[in-house]
FIMI-387772 format. One line per 3 residues: number of its first residue (from 1); for each residue x, y, z of N, C-alpha, C. Coordinates in steps of 0.2 Angstrom, whole numbers. Atoms other than C-alpha are relative to their C-alpha. Example, Ala and Ser with C-alpha at 12.3 -4.5 7.8 and 13.67 -1.06 7.14 Angstrom:
<pts>
1 = 4/-6/0/62/-22/39/4/6/0; -4/-6/-1/68/-5/36/-4/5/3 .
</pts>
This chain:
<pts>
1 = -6/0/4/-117/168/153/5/6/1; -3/-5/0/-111/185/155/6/1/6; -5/-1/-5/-105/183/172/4/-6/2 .
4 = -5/6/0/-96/167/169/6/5/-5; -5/-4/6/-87/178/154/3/4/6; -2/-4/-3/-86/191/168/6/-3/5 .
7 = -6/3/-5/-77/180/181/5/-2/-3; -5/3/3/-65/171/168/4/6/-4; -3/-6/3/-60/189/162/3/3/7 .
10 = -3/0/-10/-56/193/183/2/-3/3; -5/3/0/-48/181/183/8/-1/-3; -4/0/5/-36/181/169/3/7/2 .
13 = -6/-5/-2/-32/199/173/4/0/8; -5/1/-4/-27/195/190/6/-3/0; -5/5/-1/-18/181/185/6/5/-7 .
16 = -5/-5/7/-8/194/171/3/5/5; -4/-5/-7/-6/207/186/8/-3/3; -7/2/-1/10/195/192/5/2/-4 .
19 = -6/0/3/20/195/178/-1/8/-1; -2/-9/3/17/214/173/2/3/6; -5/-3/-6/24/219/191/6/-2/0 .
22 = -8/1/1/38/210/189/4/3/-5; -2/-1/5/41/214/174/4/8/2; 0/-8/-2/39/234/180/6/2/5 .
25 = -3/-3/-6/49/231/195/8/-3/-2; -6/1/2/63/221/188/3/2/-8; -2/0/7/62/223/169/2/7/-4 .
28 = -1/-7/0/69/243/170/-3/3/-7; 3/-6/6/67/251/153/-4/-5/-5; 4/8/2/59/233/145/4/1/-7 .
31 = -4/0/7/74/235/132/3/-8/0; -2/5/0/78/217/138/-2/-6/-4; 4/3/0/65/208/132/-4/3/-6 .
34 = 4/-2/7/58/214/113/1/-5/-4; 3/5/4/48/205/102/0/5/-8; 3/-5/3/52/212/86/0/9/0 .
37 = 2/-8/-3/47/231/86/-1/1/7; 2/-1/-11/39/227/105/4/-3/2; -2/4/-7/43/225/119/-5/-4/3 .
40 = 4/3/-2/37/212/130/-5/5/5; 1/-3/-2/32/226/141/-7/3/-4; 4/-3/7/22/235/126/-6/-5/0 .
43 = 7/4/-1/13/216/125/-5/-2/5; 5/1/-6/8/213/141/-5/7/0; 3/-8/-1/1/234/143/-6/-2/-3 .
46 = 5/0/4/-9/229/127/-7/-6/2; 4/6/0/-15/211/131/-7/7/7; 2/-3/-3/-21/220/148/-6/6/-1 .
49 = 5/-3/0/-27/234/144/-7/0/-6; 6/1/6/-38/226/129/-7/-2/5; 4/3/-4/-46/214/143/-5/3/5 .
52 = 2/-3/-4/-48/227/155/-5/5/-3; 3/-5/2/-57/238/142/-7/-5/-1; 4/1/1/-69/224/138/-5/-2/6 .
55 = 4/2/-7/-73/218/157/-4/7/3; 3/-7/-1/-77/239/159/-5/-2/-1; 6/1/4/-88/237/148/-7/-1/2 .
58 = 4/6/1/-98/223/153/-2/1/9; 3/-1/-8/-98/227/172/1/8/5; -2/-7/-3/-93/247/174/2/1/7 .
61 = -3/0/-7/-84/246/190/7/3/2; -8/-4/-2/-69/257/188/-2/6/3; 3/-5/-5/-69/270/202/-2/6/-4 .
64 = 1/-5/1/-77/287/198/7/7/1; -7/-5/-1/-60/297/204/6/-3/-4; -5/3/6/-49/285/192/-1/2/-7 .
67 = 2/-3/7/-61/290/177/1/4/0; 1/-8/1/-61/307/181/8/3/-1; -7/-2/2/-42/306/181/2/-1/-7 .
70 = -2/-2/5/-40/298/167/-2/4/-8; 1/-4/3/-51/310/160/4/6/-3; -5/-5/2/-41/325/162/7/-1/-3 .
73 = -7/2/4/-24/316/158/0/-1/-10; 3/0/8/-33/313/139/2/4/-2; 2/-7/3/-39/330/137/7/4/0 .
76 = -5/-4/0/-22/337/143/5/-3/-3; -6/2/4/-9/325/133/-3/0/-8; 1/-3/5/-21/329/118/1/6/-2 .
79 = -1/-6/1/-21/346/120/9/4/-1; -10/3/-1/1/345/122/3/-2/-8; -2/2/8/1/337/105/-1/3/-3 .
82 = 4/-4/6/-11/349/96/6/7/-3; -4/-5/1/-1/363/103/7/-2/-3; -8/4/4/17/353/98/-1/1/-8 .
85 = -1/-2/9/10/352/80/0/4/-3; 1/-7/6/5/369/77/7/6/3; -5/-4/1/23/374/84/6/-6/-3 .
88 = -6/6/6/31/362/70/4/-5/2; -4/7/-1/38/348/80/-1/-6/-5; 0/8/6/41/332/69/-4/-4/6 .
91 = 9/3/-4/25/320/72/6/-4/5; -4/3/-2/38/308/76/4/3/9; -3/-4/-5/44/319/90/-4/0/5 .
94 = 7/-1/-1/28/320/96/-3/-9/3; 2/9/-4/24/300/97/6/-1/2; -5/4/-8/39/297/106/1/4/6 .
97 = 1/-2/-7/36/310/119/-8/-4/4; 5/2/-3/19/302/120/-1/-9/2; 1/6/-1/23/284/119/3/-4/8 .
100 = -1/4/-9/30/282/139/-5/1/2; 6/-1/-2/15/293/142/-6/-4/0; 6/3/-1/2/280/137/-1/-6/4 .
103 = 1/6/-7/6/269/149/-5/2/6; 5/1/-6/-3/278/161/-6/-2/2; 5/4/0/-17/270/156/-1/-6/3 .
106 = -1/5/-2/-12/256/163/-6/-1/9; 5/0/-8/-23/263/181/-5/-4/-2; 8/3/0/-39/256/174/3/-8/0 .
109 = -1/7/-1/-31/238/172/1/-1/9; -1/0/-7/-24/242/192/-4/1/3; 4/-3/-1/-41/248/196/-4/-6/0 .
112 = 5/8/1/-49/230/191/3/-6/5; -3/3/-6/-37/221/201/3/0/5; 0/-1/-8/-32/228/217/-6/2/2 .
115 = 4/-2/-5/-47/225/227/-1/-2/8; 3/2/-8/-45/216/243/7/3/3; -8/0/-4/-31/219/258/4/-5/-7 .
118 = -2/7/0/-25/201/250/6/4/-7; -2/-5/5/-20/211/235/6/6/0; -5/-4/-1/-11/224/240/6/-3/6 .
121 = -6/2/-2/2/213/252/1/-5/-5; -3/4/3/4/205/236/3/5/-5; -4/-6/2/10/219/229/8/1/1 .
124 = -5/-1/-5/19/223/242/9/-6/1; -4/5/0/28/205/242/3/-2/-8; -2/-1/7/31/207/222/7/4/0 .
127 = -5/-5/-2/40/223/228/7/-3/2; -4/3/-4/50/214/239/7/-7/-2; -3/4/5/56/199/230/2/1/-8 .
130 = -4/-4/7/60/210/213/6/2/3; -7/-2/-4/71/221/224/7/-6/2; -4/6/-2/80/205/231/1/-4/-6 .
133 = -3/3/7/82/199/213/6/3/-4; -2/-5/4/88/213/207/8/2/4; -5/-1/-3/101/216/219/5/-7/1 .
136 = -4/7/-1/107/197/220/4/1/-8; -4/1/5/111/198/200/5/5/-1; -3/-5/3/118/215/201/7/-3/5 .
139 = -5/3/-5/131/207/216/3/-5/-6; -2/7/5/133/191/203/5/3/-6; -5/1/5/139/200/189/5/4/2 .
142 = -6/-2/-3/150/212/198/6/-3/1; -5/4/-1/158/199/206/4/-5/-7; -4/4/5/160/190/188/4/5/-4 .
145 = -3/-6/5/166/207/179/6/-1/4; -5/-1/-7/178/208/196/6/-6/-3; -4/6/0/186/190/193/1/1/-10 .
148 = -2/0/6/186/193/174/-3/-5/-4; 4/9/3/174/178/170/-5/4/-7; 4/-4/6/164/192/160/4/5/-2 .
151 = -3/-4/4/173/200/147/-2/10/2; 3/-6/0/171/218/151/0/4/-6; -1/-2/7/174/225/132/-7/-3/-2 .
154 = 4/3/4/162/212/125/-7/3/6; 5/-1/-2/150/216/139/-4/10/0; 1/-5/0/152/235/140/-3/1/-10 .
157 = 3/1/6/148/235/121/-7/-2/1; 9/2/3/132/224/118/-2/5/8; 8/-5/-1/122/235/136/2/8/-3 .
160 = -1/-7/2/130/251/127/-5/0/-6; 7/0/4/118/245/113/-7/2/1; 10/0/0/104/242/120/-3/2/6 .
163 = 1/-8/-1/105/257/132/-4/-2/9; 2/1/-5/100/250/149/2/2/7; -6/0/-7/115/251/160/4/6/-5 .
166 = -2/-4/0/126/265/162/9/1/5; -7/3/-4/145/263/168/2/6/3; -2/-4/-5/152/268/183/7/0/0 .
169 = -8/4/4/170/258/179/1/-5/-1; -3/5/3/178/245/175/-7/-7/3; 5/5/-1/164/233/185/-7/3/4 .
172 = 6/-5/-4/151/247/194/-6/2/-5; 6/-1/6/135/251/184/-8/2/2; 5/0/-1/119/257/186/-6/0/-6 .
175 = 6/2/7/103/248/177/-6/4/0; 5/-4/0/88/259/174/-6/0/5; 2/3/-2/80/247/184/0/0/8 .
178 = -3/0/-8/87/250/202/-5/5/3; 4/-1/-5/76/261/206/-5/-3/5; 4/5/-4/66/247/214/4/-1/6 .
181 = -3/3/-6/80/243/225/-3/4/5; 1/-5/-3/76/259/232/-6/-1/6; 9/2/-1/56/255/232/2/-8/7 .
184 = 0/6/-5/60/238/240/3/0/5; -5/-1/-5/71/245/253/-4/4/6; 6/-5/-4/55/257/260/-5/-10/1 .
187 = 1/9/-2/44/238/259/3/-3/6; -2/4/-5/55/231/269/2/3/8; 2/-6/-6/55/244/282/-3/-3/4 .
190 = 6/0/-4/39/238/287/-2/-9/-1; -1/12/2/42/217/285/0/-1/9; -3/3/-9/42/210/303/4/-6/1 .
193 = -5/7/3/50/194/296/9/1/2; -8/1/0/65/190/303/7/2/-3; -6/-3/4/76/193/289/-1/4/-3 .
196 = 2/-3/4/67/207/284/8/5/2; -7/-7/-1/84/219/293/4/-4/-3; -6/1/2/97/208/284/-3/1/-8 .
199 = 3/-1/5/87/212/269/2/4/-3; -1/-9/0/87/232/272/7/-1/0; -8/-2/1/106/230/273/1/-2/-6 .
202 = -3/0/6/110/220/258/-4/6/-7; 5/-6/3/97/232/248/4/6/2; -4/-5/-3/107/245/257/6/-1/-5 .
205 = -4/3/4/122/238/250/3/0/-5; 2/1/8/117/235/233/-1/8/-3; 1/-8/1/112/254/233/6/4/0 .
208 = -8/-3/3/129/259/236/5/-1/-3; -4/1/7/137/251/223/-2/1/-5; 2/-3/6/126/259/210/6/8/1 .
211 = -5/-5/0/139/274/216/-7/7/-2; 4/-6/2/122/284/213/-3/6/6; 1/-5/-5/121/299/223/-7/3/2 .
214 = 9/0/-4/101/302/224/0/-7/1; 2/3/-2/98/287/226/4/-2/8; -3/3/-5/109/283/242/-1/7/5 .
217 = 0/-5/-3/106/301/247/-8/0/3; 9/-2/-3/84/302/247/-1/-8/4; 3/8/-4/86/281/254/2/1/6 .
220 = -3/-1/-5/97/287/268/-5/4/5; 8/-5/-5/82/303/273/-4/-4/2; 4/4/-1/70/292/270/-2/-3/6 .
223 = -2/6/-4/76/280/280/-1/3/9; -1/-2/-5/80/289/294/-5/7/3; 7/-3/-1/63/301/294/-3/-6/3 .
226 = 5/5/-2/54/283/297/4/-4/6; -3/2/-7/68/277/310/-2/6/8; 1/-4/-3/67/294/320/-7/2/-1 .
229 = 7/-2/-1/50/299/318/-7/-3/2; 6/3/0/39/285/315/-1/-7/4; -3/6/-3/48/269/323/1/1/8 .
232 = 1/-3/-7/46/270/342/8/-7/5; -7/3/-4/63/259/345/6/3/-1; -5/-2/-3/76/264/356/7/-2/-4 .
235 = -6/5/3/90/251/349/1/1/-7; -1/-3/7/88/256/332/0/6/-2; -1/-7/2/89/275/332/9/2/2 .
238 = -8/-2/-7/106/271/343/2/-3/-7; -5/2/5/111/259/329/-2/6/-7; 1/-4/7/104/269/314/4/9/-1 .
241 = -4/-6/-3/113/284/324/7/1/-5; -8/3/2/129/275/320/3/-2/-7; 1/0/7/124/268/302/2/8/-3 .
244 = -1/-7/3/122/288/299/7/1/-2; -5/-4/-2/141/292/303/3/-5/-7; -5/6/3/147/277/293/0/0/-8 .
247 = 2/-5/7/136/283/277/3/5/-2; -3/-7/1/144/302/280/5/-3/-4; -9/0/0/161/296/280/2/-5/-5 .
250 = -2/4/7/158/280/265/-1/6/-6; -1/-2/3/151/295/257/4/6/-5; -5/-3/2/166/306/256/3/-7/-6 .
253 = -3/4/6/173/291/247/-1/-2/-5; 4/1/4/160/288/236/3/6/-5; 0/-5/5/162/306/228/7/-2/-2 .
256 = -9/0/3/182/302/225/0/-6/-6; 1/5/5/175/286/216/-4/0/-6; 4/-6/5/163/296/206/4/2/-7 .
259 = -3/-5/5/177/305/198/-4/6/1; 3/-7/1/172/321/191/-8/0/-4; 8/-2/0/153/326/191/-1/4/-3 .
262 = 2/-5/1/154/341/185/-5/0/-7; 1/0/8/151/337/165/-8/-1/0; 8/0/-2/135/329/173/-3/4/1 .
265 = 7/-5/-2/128/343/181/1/6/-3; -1/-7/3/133/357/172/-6/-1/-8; 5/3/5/123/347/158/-7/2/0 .
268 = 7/-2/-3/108/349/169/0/7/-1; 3/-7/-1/111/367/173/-1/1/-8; 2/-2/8/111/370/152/-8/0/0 .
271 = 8/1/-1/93/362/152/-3/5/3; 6/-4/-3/86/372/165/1/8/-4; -4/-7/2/96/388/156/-4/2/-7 .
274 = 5/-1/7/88/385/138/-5/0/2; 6/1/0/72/379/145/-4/7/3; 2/-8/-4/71/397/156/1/6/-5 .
277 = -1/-5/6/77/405/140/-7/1/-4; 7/1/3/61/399/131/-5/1/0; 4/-2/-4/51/403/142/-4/6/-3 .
280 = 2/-5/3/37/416/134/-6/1/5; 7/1/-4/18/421/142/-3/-5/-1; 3/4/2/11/411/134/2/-10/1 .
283 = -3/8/0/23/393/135/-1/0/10; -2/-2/-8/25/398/155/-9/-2/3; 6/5/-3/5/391/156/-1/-6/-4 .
286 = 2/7/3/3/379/141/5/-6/-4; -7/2/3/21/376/135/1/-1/-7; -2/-1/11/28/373/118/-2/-7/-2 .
289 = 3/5/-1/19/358/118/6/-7/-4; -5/5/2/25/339/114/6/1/-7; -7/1/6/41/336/102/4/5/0 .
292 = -4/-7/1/46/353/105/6/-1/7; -5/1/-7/64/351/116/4/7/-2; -4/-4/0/80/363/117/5/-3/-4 .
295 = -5/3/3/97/361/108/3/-4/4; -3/4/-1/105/351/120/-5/-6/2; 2/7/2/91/339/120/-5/1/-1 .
298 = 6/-2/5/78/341/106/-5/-5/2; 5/6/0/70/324/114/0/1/6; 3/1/-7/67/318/132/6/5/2 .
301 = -5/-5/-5/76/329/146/2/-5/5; -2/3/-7/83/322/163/-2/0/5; 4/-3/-6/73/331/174/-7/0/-4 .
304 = 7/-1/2/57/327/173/-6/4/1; 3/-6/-4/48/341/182/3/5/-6; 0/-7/8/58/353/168/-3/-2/-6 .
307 = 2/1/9/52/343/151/-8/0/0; 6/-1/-2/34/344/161/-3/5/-2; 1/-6/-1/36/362/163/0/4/-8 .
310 = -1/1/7/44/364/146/-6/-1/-8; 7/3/4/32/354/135/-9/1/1; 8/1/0/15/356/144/-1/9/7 .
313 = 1/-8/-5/20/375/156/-4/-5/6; 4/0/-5/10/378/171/-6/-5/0; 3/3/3/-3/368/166/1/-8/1 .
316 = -2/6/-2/4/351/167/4/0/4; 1/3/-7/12/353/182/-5/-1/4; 7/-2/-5/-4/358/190/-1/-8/1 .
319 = 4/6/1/-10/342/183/5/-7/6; -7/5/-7/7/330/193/-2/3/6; -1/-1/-8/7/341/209/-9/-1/0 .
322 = 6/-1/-3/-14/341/209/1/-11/1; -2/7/-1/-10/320/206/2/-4/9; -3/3/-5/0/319/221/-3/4/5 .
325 = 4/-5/-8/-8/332/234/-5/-8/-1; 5/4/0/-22/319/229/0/-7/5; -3/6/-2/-12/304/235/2/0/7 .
328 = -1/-2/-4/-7/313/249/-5/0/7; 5/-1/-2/-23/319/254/-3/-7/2; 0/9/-5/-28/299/256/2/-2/1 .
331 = -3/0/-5/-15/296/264/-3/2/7; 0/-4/-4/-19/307/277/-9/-4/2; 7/2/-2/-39/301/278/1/-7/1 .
334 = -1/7/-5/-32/283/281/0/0/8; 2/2/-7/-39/280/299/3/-6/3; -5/7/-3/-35/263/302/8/-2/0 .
337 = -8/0/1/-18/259/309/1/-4/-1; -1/6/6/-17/242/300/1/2/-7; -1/-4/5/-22/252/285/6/4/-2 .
340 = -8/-6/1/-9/266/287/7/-2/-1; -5/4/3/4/254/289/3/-4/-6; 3/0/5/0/248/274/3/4/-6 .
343 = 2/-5/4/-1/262/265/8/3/0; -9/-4/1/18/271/271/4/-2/-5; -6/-1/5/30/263/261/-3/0/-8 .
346 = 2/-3/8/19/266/244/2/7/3; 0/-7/0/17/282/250/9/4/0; -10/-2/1/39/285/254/3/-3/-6 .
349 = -4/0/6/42/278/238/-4/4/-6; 2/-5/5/31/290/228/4/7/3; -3/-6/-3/38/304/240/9/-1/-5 .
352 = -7/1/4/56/295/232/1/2/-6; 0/-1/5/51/296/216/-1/8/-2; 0/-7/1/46/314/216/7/4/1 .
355 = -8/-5/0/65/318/223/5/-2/-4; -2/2/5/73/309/212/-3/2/-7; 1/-3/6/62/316/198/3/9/0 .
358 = 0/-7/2/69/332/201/8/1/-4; -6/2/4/86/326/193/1/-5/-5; 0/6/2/81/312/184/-7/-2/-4 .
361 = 5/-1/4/67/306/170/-4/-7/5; 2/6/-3/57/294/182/-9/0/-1; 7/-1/-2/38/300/187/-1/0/-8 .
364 = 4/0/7/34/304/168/1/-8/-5; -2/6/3/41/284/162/-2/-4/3; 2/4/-5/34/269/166/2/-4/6 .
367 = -5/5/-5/48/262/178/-3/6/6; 5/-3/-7/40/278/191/-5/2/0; 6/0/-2/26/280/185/-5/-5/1 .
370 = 4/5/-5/18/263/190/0/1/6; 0/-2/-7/22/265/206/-5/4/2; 5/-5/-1/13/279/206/-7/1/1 .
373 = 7/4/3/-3/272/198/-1/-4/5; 1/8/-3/-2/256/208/-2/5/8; -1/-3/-5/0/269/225/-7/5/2 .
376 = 6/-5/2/-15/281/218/-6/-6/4; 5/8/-1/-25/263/217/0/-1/7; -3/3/-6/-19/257/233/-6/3/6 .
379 = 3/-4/-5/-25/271/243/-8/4/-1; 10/1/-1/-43/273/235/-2/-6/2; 2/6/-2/-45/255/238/-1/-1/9 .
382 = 1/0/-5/-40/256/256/-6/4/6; 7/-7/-4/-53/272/261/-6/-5/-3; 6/4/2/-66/261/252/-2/-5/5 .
385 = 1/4/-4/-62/247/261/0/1/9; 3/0/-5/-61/255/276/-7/4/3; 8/-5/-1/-79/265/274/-4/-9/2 .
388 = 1/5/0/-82/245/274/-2/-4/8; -3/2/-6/-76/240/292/-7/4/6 .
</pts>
C-alpha cells in the first residue's frame, strides 16, 4: 500500500513541477495572479511543499548535501530574525523580509523531481518556451500601446498598482519577469534546432526593448564569453564580431533613450552610503538583523548583496558565496561532455543572476532564486548520474 501511495505522490509532484516553472519563469513577482491574500504562486509553493514533505517522510530520499543546506539556511534565517527582534524591528518588518526568503524551501520539492537526464531537458524546454512567451507578449502589447489600441493612462495606472512593470515611456516597459528572457537566451545557446538562432535574435531583440542596461550589458559578455571561448565556429565569431559593433553603437542610443540615469544611481550610491555608515564590529559579521533597513529604504534594498550584507554582515554572505563556490565546484567535477553541455547554460544564468544581483534584488527573491535552486539540483543530480555511467 505504501508504495502505491508513494508512487501516486511521485507522480503528482511531477506532474505539479510544470506549472510551478512556468509560473516562475513567466509569472515575475506572482502579483498577476492572487487569490485573495495569496498568490497563485504562494498556492502551488504550499500544495508542493506539503506533498513533498510527506513523500520525505515515507521514503527519505532527499540528497544528504540539499539537507545539510537546508540546514544551515534554517539556523541562519532564524538566527537574522532573533537578532532583528532584539534590535527593535517591527515583527512585520521582519516577516516580510522573510517571506521571499521561504521559498527556498522550495529545493526539497526540486530535489524530489529532477531525477533523470529526461527531467532536466525538460526544464531546460520550459526555460525556452517561457522566455519565447514572454517576449512575444512583451512585442504584442508594445505594438498595441504603439497603434494606441491600449489606452496608455488606463493601462499605465492599473500595472502602476499592482507593481509589476516599470515604465520606460510612453510604450517601453520592463516586467519583473524578463529576467528570463535573459535565462532563455543562454538555453538557447546550446539548442541545435534550427530555429534555435532566430530565436537568440528575437530574445536578443526583446531584451533591448526593456531599454535595461544590465540586462543587455551581462547577455552581451555572456554571449560572447560562450561564442569566443567555448564555441569552436569560425562563421560565428566573424558574425558575432559584427553583432558586437552594432550593439556598441545601438548602445550609445540606448543611453539617449534612457534619459537621465543619474536619480537611479545616485539612489543606489545613498544605500551603499547609509548601509557603510552603519556599519559597527559587530553588525559587519552578523548584521542588524532582519526588518532592520536605512532611511532611504527601511524595507527591501536594490541591491541584493547589500541588504544581505546589511541584515545578516559577513555571515550571510559567507552563506550565498559558500552556495555558489558549491555550484561551481560541481560544475567543474562534471566529466561527461553530454553532461557539461548540459549543465552550462544553468550554470551562465546563475553566473547572470549574481551580476545582476549586484544592482538589483534578484538571487535573494523567488524570480532568481529558483533558478538557482533548480541549478544547485541540476548539478547534484548530474554527478550522481554520472557516478552511474
Amino acid at each position: 500500500m505504501f508504495k502505491k501511495v508513494n508512487f501516486d505522490l511521485l507522480f503528482f509532484l511531477k506532474l505539479l513541477f510544470v506549472p510551478i516553472l512556468y509560473e516562475l519563469v513567466i509569472g515575475g513577482g506572482g502579483r498577476y495572479l492572487e487569490l485573495g491574500p495569496l498568490s497563485f504562486r504562494m498556492v502551488l509553493f504550499g500544495i508542493a511543499l506539503a506533498v513533498s514533505f510527506i513523500y520525505f517522510l515515507n521514503k527519505k530520499v532527499v540528497k544528504k548535501d540539499i539537507i545539510v543546506l537546508v540546514v544551515f539556511f534554517t539556523i541562519l534565517t532564524t538566527f537574522s530574525s532573533i537578532v532583528g527582534y532584539f534590535n527593535y524591528a517591527p515583527v512585520e518588518f521582519i516577516l516580510g523580509d522573510l517571506k521571499p526568503l521561504f521559498f527556498f524551501y522550495i529545493i526539497l520539492f526540486f530535489s524530489l523531481v529532477i531525477k533523470k537526464i529526461e527531467d532536466i531537458d525538460r526544464i531546460g524546454s520550459i526555460i525556452k518556451k517561457g522566455s519565447i512567451i514572454l517576449a512575444v507578449i512583451y512585442i504584442i502589447v508594445i505594438l498595441l500601446l504603439l497603434y494606441g489600441i491600449i489606452d496608455f493612462s488606463s493601462f499605465y495606472e492599473k500595472q502602476n498598482d499592482i507593481g509589476e512593470i516599470m515604465f520606460r515611456n510612453d510604450s517601453l516597459f520592463i516586467y519583473k519577469g524578463f529576467l528570463y528572457l535573459c535565462i532563455g537566451f543562454f538555453f538557447f545557446l546550446f539548442s541545435n534546432k534550427w530555429y534555435s538562432k532566430w530565436m537568440l535574435f528575437f530574445l536578443f531583440f526583446s531584451i533591448v526593448l526593456t531599454l535595461t542596461r544590465g540586462f543587455i550589458l551581462f547577455t552581451t559578455l555572456i554571449g560572447i564569453y560562450y561564442v569566443f571561448f567555448i564555441n569552436k565556429n569560425v562563421l560565428l565569431k566573424i558574425c558575432t564580431s559584427l553583432v558586437m559593433v552594432m550593439v556598441l553603437v545601438g548602445l550609445s542610443f540606448l543611453m539617449e533613450s534612457l534619459g537621465d540615469k543619474s536619480g537611479s544611481d545616485s539612489a543606489r550610491f545613498v544605500q551603499i552610503d547609509q548601509v557603510l555608515s552603519n556599519v559597527n564590529p559587530i553588525s559587519f559579521f552578523i548584521g542588524h538583523g532582519f526588518g532592520i533597513g536605512v532611511p532611504i529604504r527601511p524595507r527591501g534594498m536594490e541591491l541584493s548583496l547589500l541588504e544581505i550584507f546589511h541584515k545578516q554582515g559577513l555571515l550571510g554572505l559567507s552563506f550565498w558565496f559558500g552556495m555558489f563556490i558549491y555550484i561551481f565546484l560541481m560544475y567543474t567535477n562534471i566529466k561527461n561532455k553530454e553532461y557539461k553541455k548540459k549543465a552550462l547554460p544553468f550554470l551562465l544564468s546563475v553566473i547572470f543572476i549574481i551580476l545582476q544581483s549586484g544592482t538589483n534584488p534578484y538571487m535573494n527573491n523567488p524570480i532568481g532564486l529558483s533558478m538557482i535552486l533548480i541549478t544547485l539540483v541540476v548539478f547534484s543530480r548530474l554527478l550522481e548520474l554520472q557516478k552511474q555511467l
